[in-house]
VOTOR-77835 format. One line per 2 residues: their letters; for each residue x negated, y, z negated of C-alpha. Coordinates in steps of 0.2 Angstrom, whole numbers. Layout:
VOTOR-77835
a = X:Y:Z | ...
This chain:
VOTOR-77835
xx = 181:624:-578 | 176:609:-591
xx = 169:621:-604 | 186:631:-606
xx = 189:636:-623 | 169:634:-627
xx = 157:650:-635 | 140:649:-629
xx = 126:660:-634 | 109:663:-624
xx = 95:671:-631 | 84:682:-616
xx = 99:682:-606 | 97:700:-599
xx = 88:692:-583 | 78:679:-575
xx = 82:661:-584 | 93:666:-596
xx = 105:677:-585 | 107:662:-572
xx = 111:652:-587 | 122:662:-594
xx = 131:663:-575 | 131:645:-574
xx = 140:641:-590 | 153:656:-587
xx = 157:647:-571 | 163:632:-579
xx = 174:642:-591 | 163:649:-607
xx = 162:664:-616 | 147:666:-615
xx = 134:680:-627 | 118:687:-621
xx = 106:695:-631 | 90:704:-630
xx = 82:718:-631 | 89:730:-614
xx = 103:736:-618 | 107:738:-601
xx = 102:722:-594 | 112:714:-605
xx = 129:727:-602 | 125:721:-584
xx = 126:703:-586 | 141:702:-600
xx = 149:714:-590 | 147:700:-573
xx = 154:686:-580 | 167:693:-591
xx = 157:690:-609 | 145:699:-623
xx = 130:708:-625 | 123:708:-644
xx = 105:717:-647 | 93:705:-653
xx = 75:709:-655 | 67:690:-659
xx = 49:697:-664 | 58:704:-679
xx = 66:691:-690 | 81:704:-700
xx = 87:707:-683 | 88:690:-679
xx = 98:685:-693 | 111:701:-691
xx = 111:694:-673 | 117:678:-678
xx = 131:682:-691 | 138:696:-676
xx = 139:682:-665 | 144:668:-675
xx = 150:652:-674 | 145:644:-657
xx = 148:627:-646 | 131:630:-636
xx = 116:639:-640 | 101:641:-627
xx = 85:647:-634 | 78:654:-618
xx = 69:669:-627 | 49:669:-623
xx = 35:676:-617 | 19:671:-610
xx = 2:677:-613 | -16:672:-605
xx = -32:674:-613 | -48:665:-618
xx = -51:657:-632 | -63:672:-638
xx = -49:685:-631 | -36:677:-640
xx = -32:687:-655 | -20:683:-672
xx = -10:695:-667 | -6:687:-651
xx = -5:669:-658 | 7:674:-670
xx = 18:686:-658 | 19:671:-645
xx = 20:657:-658 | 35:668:-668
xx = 44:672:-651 | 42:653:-644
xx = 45:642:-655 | 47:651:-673
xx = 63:662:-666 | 72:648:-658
xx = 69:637:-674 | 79:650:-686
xx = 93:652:-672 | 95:634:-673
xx = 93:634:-692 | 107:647:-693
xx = 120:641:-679 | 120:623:-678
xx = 130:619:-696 | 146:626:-687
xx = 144:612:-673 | 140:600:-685
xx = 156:606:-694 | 167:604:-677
xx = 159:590:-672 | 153:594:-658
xx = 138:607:-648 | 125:609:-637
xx = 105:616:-640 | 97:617:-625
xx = 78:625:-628 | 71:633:-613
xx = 53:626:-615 | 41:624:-601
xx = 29:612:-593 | 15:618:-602
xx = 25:610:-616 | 20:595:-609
xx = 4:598:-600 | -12:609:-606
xx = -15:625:-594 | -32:636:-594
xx = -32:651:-605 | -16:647:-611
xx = -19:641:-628 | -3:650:-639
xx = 10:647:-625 | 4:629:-625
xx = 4:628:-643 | 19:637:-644
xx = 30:627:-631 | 24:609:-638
xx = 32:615:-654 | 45:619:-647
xx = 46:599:-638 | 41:593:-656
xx = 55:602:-665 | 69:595:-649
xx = 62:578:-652 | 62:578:-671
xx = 79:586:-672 | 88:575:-659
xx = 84:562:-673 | 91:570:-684
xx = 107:576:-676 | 110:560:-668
xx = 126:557:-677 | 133:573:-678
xx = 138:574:-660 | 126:587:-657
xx = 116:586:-645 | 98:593:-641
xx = 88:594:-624 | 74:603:-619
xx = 71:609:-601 | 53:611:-595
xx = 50:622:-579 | 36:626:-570
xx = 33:642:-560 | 49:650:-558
xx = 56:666:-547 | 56:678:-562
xx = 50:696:-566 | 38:682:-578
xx = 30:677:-563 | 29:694:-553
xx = 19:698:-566 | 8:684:-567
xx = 5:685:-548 | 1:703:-550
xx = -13:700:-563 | -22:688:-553
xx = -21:700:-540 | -30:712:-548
xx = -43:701:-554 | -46:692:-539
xx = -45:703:-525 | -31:693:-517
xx = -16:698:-509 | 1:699:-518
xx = 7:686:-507 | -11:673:-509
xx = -9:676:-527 | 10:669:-525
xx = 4:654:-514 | -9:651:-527
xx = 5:647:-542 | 19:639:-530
xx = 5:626:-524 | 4:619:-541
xx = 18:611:-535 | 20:596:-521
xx = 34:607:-517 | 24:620:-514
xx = 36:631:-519 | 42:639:-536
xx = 58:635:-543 | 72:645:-544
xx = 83:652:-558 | 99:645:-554
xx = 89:627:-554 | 85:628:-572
xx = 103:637:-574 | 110:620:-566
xx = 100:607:-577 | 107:617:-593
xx = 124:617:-588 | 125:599:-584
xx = 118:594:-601 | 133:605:-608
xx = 145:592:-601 | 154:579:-612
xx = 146:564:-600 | 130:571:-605
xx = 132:566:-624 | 120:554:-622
xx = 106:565:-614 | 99:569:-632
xx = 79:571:-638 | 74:572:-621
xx = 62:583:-611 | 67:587:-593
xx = 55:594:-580 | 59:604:-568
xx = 43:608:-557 | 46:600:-543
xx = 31:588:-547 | 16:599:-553
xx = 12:589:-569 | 10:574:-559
x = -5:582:-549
């Protein structure tokens, strides 16, 4: 229970990612916020692990900020709010550029903006930005989520500099494929575009991996927690994969 006495706050934490993330860190001793947009996803989850459910639509920026200042000061923050979109560069329109941009890498930069001067104040906190592989790496027909997720590596990176002092910390994890209703849905459109089965469409995304397997919530939900910890201080700036190998393919 090493993070007794700790507030946490995780954006998209009604399910997938974010609500293994939010389990993990309540685990250790947290009280731990979830916000999103389903209500009762979110009931479900604070009500689990004994913590908070705050509405918080991340496409609209008003809502956003009155988010923030209900929840208030925090130890931890993880921006685990996004969404994926796949089109063709002819396909891809300004309106999703802009939506995927402002929920990837726009949304978690104003959270930060807003909760970070408290743990400067104490001395002490934890960002953990719940980016992707595709950070990393360029995926076909992927051109906003790729531009949106390497903003959000580029803004860890720049401010890990400057937080270095402040005993802040600021990581970012970078999954592949992961067991989520993101991916059901994934699998489902190539599906229907392909003629596969549900379960070729699956096998098709889990051998992007070495592994040849997706990974799992609670596996991002472990790598988050552990960068939490006080012997994790000088973890900081730094991009960690978890994809059981695919970018190195």
């Amino acid at each position: 229970m090493w993070l007794t006495g700790k507030r946490a706050l995780v954006t998209g934490g009604g399910r997938g990612i974010g609500a293994a993330i939010a389990r993990g860190l309540a685990a250790q001793g947290a009280h731990v916020t979830v916000t999103g947009r389903n209500q009762a996803e979110l009931a479900a989850v604070a009500t689990a692990i004994g913590g908070r459910a705050v509405l918080g639509d991340m496409l609209d920026r008003a809502a956003t900020d009155r988010m923030c200042a209900e929840v208030g000061a925090v130890d931890i923050l993880v921006n685990n709010a996004g969404a994926a979109e796949s089109a063709s560069l002819e396909k891809t329109t300004d309106a999703m550029w802009d939506r995927i941009l402002e929920l990837d890498a726009t949304a978690p930069f104003r959270v930060t903006r807003a909760l970070v001067p408290a743990m400067i104040a104490a001395k002490w906190g934890r960002v953990v930005n719940i980016a992707s592989n595709a950070g990393v790496s360029g995926y076909g027909y992927t051109a906003a989520y790729c531009a949106a997720k390497h903003a959000l590596v580029g803004m860890t990176r720049a401010l890990a500099i400057d937080l270095a002092r402040t005993g802040v910390t600021v990581n970012a994890l970078c999954p592949g494929w992961v067991e989520t209703a993101l991916a059901d849905e994934a699998v489902a459109r190539i599906a229907q575009k392909t003629g596969r089965t549900l379960e070729q469409a699956h096998a098709t995304l889990a051998d992007m991996s070495p592994q040849r397997r997706m990974i799992t919530p609670d596996e991002v939900a472990h790598a988050a927690v552990m960068l939490c910890a006080d012997n994790a201080r000088g973890i900081h700036g730094q991009t960690l994969v978890i994809d059981g190998g695919a970018i190195l393919k």
